[in-house]
C-alpha positions as CSV (number, residue, x, y, z in Angstrom):
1,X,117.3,88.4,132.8
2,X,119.2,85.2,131.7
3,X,120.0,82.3,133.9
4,X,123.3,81.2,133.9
5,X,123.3,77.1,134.1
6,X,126.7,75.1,133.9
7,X,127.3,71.5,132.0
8,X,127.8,69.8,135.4
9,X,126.0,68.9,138.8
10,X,129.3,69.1,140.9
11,X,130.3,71.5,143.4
12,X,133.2,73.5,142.6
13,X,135.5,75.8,145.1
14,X,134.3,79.5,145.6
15,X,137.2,80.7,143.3
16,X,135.5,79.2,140.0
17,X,132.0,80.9,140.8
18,X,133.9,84.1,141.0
19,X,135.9,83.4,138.0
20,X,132.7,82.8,136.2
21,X,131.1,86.6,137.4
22,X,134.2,88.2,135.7
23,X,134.0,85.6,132.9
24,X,130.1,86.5,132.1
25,X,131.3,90.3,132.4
26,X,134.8,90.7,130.4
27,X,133.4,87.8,127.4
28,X,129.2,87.7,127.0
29,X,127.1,90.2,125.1
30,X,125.7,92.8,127.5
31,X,122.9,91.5,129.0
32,X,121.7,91.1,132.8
33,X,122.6,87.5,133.9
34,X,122.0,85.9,137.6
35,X,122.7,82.2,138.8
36,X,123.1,81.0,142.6
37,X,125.8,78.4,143.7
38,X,127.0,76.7,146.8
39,X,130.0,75.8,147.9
40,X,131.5,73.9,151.2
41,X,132.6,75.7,154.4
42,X,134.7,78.8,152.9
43,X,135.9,82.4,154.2
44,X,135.6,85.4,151.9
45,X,138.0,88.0,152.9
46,X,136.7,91.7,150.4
47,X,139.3,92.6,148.4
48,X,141.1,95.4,151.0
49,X,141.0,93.2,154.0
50,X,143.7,91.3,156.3
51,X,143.3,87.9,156.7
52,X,145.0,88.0,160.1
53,X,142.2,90.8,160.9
54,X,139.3,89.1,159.6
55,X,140.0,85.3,160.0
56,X,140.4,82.1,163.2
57,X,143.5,81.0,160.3
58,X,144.1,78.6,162.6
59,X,140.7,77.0,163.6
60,X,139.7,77.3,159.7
61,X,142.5,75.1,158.8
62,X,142.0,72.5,161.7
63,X,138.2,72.6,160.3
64,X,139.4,72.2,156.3
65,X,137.4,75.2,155.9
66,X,138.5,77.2,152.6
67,X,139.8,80.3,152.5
68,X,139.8,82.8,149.5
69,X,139.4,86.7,149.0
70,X,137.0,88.6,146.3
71,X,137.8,91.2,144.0
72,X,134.5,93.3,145.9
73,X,135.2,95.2,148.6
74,X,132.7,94.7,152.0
75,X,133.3,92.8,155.1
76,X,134.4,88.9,155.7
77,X,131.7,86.1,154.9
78,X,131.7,82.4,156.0
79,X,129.7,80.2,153.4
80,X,128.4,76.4,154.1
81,X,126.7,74.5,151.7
82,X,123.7,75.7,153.5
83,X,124.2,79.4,152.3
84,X,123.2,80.3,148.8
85,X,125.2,82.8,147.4
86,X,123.8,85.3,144.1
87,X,125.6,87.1,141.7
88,X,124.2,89.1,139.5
89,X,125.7,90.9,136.5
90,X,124.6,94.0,134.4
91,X,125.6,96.0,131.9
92,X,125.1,99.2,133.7
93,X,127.6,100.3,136.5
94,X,125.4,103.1,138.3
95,X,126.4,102.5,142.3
96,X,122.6,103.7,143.4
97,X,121.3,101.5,140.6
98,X,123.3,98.6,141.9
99,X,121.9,98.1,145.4
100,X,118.4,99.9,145.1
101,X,117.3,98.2,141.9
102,X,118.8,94.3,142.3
103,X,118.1,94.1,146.1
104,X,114.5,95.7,145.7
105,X,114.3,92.4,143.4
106,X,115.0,90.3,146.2
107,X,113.2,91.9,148.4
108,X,110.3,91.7,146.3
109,X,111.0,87.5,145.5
110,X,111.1,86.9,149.2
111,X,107.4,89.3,149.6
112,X,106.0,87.0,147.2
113,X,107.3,83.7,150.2
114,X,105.1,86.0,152.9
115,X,108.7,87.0,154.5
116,X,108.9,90.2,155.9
117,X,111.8,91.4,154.2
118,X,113.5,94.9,153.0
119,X,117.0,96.4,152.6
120,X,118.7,98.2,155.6
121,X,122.5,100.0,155.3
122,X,124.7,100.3,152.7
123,X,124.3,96.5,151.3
124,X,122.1,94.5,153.5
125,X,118.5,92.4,153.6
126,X,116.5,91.9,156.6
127,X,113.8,90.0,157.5
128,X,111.9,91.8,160.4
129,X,115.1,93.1,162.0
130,X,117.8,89.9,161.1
131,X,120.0,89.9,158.6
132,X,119.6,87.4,155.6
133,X,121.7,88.6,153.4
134,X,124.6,90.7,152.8
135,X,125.9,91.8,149.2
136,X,129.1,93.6,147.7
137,X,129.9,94.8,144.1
138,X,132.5,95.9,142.2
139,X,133.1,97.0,138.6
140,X,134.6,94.9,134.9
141,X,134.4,95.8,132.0
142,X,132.4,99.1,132.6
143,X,129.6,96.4,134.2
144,X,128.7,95.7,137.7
145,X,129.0,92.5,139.1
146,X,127.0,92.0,142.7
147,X,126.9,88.8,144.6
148,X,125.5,88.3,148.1
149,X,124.8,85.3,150.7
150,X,121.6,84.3,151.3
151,X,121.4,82.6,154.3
152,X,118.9,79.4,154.2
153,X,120.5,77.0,157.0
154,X,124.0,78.4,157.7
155,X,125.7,77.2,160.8
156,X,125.8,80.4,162.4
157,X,128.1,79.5,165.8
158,X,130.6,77.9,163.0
159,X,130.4,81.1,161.5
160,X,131.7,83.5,164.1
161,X,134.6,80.6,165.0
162,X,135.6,81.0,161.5
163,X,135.9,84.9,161.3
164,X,136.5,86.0,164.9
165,X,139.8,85.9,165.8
166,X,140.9,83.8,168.7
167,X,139.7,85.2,171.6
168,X,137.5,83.3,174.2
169,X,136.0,86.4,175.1
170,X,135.2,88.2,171.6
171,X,134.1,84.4,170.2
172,X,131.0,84.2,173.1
173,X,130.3,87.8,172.2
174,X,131.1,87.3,168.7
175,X,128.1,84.1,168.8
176,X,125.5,85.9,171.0
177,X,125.6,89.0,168.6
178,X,125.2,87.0,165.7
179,X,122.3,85.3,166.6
180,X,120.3,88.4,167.8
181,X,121.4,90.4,164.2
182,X,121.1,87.7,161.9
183,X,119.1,84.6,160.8
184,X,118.1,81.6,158.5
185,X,115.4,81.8,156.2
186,X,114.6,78.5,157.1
187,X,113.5,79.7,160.5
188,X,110.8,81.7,158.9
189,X,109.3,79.5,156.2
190,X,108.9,75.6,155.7
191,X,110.2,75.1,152.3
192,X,113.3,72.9,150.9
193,X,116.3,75.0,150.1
194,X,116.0,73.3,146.1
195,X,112.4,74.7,146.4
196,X,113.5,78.2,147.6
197,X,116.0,78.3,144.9
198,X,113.6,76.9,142.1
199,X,111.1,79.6,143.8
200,X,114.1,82.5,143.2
201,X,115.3,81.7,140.0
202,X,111.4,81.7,138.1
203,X,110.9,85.2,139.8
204,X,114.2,86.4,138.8
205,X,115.4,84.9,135.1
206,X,112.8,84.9,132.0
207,X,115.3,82.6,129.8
208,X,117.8,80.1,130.9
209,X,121.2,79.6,128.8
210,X,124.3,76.9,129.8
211,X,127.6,77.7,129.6
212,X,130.3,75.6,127.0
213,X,132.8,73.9,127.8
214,X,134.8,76.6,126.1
215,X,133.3,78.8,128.5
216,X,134.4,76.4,131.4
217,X,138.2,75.7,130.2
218,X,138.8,80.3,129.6
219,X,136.9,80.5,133.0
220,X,139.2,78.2,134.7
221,X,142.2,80.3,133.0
222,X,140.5,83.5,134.7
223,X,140.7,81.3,138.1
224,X,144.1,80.8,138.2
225,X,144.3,84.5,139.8
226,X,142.0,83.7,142.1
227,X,144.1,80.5,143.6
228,X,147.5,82.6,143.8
229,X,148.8,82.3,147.2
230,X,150.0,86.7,147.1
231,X,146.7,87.7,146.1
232,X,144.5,85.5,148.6
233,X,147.0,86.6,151.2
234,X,148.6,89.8,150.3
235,X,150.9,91.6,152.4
236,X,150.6,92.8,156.1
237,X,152.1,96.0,154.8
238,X,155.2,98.1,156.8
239,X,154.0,101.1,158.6
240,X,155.0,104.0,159.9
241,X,151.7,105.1,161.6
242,X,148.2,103.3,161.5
243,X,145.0,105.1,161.5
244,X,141.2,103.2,162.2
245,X,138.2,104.5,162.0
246,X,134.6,104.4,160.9
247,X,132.3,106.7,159.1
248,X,129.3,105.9,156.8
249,X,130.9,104.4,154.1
250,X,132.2,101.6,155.7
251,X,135.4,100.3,158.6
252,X,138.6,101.6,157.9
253,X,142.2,101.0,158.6
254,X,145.0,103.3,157.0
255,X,148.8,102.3,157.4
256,X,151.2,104.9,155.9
257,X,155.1,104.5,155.9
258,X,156.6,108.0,156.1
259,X,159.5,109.4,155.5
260,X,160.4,113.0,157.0
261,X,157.2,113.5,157.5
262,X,156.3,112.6,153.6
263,X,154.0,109.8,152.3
264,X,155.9,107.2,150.8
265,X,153.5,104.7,150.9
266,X,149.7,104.0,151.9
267,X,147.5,101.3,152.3
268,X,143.8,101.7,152.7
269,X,142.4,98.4,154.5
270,X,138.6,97.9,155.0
271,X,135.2,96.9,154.0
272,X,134.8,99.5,152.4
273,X,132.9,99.4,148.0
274,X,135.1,99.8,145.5
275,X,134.2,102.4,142.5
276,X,137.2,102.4,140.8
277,X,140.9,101.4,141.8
278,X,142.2,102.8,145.1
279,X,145.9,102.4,143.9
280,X,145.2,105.4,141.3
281,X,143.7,107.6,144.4
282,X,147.1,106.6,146.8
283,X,149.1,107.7,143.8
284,X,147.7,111.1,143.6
285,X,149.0,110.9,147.6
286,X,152.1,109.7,147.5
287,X,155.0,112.1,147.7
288,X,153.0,114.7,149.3
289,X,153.8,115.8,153.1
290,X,151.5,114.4,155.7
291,X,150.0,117.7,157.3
292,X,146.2,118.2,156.8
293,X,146.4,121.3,154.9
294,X,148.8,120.0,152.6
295,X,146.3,116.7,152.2
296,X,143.2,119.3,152.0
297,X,145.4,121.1,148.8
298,X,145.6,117.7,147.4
299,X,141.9,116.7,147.8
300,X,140.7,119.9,146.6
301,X,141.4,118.7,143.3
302,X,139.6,115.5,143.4
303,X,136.6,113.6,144.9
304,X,136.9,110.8,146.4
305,X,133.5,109.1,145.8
306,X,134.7,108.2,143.1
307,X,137.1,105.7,144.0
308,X,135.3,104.4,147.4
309,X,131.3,104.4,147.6
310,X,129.2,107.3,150.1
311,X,133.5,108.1,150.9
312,X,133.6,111.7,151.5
313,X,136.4,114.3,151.1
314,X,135.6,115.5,154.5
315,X,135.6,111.9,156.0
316,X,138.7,110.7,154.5
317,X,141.1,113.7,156.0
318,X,139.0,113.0,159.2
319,X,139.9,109.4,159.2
320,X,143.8,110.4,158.2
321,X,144.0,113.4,160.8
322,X,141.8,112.5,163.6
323,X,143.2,111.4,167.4
């Protein structure tokens, strides 16, 4: 595995890093590649999130704390300068190879520290029973691109007033939650976070490579998307009815605008995995008369694992059709 260094020491905004995932992906010879960053206080909304849902908008611009959303799908993450995030890119886009294979790496790095780690749930590492570290992926190119936090000193209580919404009530529960599901590695081992990173990247990487400044300037033109105000926001969309729900593969919130009782259009929020674009899969939807046998007649004809990870045909009419 190659590790990815760039041709400057300063700290860019979370929109460059993930600019250079797609950039290493869409442009470099198919390899596996891996490099950390950090980045000051930031949200990450997943790609099929509300902000409004997800983020304290207001106490995270009181705070200056950045705001920006990922082209993964998964939950809302709050990064300090004290939380390394991974990504990881490889030429094979297998969604058990993803997870199993490059957190088992992890898992194995952190072994080798004397933490007690291992995966638990769709995307998550644990050490003993906290979360360190959660992950998303998603698919250019034909490759998978993964990235993940890995907490090392994280503020946790600024965490949950970044991403809770502002409620007195949820926030206390929101912070006392947190800290019995999730912790620091620094609370487990006395090592410097350089040293922990240094320790990471010779168990990960077997050469080293830096990117050009060529590299840097098409990277920054792949950024631009990133920093556009309609796709960090998107749009709180119309609705005629709003169905939530959650089954295995992940939270879920589906807003349909009918019209005489026939889908005109759909929006399918979460934090959820993306396989492969979930505009193709409302499509196939559209136009088609919102009764659950007429749905079951359209489903019947495709599988919807495809588009959204562990999504099942069964689970997705339940999540439409259920009270």
């Amino acid at each position: 595995m190659k590790y990815v260094n760039y041709p400057f020491k300063e700290t860019k905004r979370l929109s460059f890093y993930l600019a250079t995932e797609e950039f290493l992906a869409k442009h470099y010879p198919k390899d596996e590649y891996f490099f950390m960053w950090q980045v000051h206080p930031t949200v990450i909304i997943g790609r099929n999130q509300l902000i409004d849902n997800e983020v304290n908008v207001d106490y995270a611009k009181a705070k200056k704390i950045q705001l920006y959303r990922r082209k993964s799908g998964g939950g809302c993450v709050y990064a300090d300068f004290s939380n390394i995030m991974f990504s990881f890119i490889t030429p094979n886009f297998n969604k058990d190879f993803v997870f199993q294979t490059y957190l088992s790496r992890i898992v194995k790095i952190l072994k080798k520290l004397g933490l007690d780690a291992k995966t638990s749930g769709r995307n998550d590492i644990l050490i003993g029973d906290h979360k360190v570290s959660g992950n998303a992926f998603y698919q250019v190119n034909s490759r998978s691109v993964v990235h993940g936090t890995m907490l090392y000193n994280t503020d946790l209580e600024e965490m949950v007033k970044a991403i809770t919404p502002d409620n007195e009530k949820l926030l206390s529960r929101g912070i006392d939650s947190v800290r019995k599901r999730v912790t620091n590695i620094r609370d487990h081992i006395d090592i410097s976070i350089e040293d922990f990173k240094a320790f990471i990247k010779k168990h990960i990487a077997d050469e080293d490579m830096t990117l050009s400044q060529k590299d840097i300037e098409e990277i920054e033109a792949i950024e631009a998307g990133y920093l556009k105000q309609s796709f960090i926001y998107g749009k709180n969309p119309n609705y005629t009815i709003k169905k939530k729900g959650k089954v295995p593969a992940g939270l879920f919130e589906i807003s349909l605008e009918l019209k005489n009782n026939i889908i005109k259009k759909m929006n399918i929020l979460g934090d959820y995995f993306i396989l492969k674009d979930v505009d193709d899969l409302v499509k196939e939807l559209t136009n088609k008369p919102f009764t659950e046998k007429d749905i079951q007649v359209v489903m019947d004809g495709l599988d919807v694992s495809e588009y959204i990870y562990n999504l099942t045909n069964e689970d997705f009419i339940s999540l439409l059709f259920k009270e």
